[in-house]
N, C-alpha and C positions, 0 to 999 in steps of 0.2 A: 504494500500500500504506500504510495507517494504520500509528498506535503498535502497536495493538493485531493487526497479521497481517493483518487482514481487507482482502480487496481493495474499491475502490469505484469507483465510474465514471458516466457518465451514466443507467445504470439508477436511479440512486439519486436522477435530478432530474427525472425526466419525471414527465408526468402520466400517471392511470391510471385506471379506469372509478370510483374510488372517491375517488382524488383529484385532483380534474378543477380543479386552480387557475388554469386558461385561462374557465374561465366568469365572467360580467363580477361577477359577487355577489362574490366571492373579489377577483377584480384590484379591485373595490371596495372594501375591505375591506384587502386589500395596500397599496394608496396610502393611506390612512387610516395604517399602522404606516410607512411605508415613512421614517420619521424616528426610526424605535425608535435607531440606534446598532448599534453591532457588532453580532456573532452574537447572541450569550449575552444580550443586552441585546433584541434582538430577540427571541429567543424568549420571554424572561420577561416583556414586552409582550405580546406573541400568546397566550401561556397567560393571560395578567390580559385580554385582552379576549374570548377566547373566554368565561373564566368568568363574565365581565359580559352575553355579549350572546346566549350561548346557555342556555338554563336547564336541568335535568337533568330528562330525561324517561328513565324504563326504556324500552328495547325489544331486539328479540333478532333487530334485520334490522344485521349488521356488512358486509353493502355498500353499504348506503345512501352513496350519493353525498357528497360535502363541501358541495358546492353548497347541497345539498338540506336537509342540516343547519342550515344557516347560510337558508335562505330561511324554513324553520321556526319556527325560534327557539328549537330545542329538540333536545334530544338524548343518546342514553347516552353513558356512558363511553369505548365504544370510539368509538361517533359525533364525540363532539368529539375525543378524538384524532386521530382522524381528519383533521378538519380542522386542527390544528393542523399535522399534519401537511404537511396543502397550502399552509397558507399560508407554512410554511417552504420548502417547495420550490417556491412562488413566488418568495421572495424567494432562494433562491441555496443553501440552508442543505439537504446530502443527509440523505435519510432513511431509516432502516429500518425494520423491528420487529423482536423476539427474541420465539419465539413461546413460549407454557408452556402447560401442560394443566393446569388447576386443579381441585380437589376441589370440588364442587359444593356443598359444605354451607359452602363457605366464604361464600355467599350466602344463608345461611339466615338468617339475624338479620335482612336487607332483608326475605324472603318468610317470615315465617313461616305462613303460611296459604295458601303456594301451593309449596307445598315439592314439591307433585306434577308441578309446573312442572320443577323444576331437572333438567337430565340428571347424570349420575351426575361428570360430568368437563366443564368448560368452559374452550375454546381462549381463551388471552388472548395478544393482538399489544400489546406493549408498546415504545411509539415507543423509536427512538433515533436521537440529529440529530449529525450530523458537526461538532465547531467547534475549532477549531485545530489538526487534523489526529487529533482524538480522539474518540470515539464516545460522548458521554452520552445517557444514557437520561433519562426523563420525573422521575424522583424528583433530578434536576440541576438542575433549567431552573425557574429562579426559587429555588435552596433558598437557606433560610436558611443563615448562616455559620455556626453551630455544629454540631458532630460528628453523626454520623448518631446514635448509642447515645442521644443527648439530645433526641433528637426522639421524639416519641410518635409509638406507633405508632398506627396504623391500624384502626379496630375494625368499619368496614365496615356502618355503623350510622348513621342519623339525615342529616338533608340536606346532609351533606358527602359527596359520592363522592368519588370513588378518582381521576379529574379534576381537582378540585378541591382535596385534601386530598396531591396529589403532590410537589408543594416544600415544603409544612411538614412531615407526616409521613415516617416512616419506613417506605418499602415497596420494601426492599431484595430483588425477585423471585430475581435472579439467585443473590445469598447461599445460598439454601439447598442448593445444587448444591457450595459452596465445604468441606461437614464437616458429620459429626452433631454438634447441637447450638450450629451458629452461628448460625442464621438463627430468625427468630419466625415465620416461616412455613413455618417446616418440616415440619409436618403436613399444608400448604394444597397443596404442590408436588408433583404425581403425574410428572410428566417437562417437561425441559427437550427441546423441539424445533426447539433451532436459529435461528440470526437470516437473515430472509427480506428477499429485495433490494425488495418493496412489498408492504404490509396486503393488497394481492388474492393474491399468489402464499400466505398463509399463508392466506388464508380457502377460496380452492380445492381447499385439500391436505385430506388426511383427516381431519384434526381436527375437520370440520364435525359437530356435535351432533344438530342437525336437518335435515331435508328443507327445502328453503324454503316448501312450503306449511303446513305447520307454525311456522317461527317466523313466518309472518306473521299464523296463529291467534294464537297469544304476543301478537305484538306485539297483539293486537285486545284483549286480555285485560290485559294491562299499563298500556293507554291510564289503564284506573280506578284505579291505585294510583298515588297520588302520593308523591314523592320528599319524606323527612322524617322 
């Protein structure tokens, strides 16, 4: 049992069809950080080397394997989370997500010209990695030392993703659930749905957006727009 109630266990360190950190790319990859230092010091390596060695690529397929990311060289959001994720739980470090249903226009400023693309609500699995018996989330791992209110926010705009743009800005998901009127994303948060023991048990569940032959039209459609 965590600080926080929550129970955890070996669900929280195996691999799974999406984060498959037994594949030799990954344990390659692993032994490359595997001189990072504690937790916290390891992740905030793992997040600086995924942002260095995978490039932001839009797409709308969130099973895509980690492997597969990483063989790429390229990948959304939730993709290189993704892998972040595995190669935390290669190295020893459990993981979650805390899933949310996000207002789809919070994506409009990316697509303005494919806005017929966005569904009305889109499921976001946002990492959280177990490190001294406490559960931080993605906007922890690597931030800077100053208070969150001093960090800018997030404006979801221009070739900084939401990946990338996690330990400097301020994108305090969970906040908006805490009071009317604490949170900057209080408009963007349609429901909180709960933290899921791996990224496949929350992309399974009902939140899915599209049929898969559909986002993998998406993803065919997105190839042309580049991140910027």
């Amino acid at each position: 049992m965590d600080s926080t109630g929550a129970s955890f266990g070996e669900i929280h360190l195996r691999p799974t069809r999406i984060l498959d950190f037994a594949d030799p790319a990954i344990v390659k990859a692993l032994t490359q950080l595997a001189a990072a230092g504690d937790a916290r010091q390891f992740l905030t390596a793992a997040h600086a080397w995924v942002s260095a060695t995978v490039r932001p690529r839009y797409s709308m397929d969130d099973f895509q394997a980690a492997s597969r990311t990483l063989r790429v060289g390229a990948g959304s959001c939730s993709q290189k989370m993704a892998l972040l994720e595995a190669l935390s739980r290669g190295h020893g470090i459990p993981t979650r997500v805390h899933g949310f249903l996000v207002d789809g226009s919070y994506w409009r400023a990316r697509f303005p010209r494919m806005t017929w693309i966005l569904p009305s609500t889109v499921p976001l699995a946002w990492p959280e990695f177990l490190v001294d018996a406490e559960w931080i989330d993605l906007s922890q791992v690597g931030a800077v030392a100053a208070p969150d209110a001093s960090r800018p926010e997030f404006a979801n705009v221009g070739a900084n993703t939401m990946f990338e743009a996690a330990p400097t800005h301020h994108l305090p998901w969970s906040c908006a659930f805490e009071g009317p009127g604490r949170c900057p994303l209080d408009s963007s948060l349609v429901d909180d749905l709960g933290t899921f023991d791996t990224r496949d048990a929350f992309y399974a569940s009902s939140v899915r957006p599209y049929p898969r032959a559909i986002a993998w039209l998406g993803d065919m459609l997105l190839r042309f727009k580049r991140v910027a």
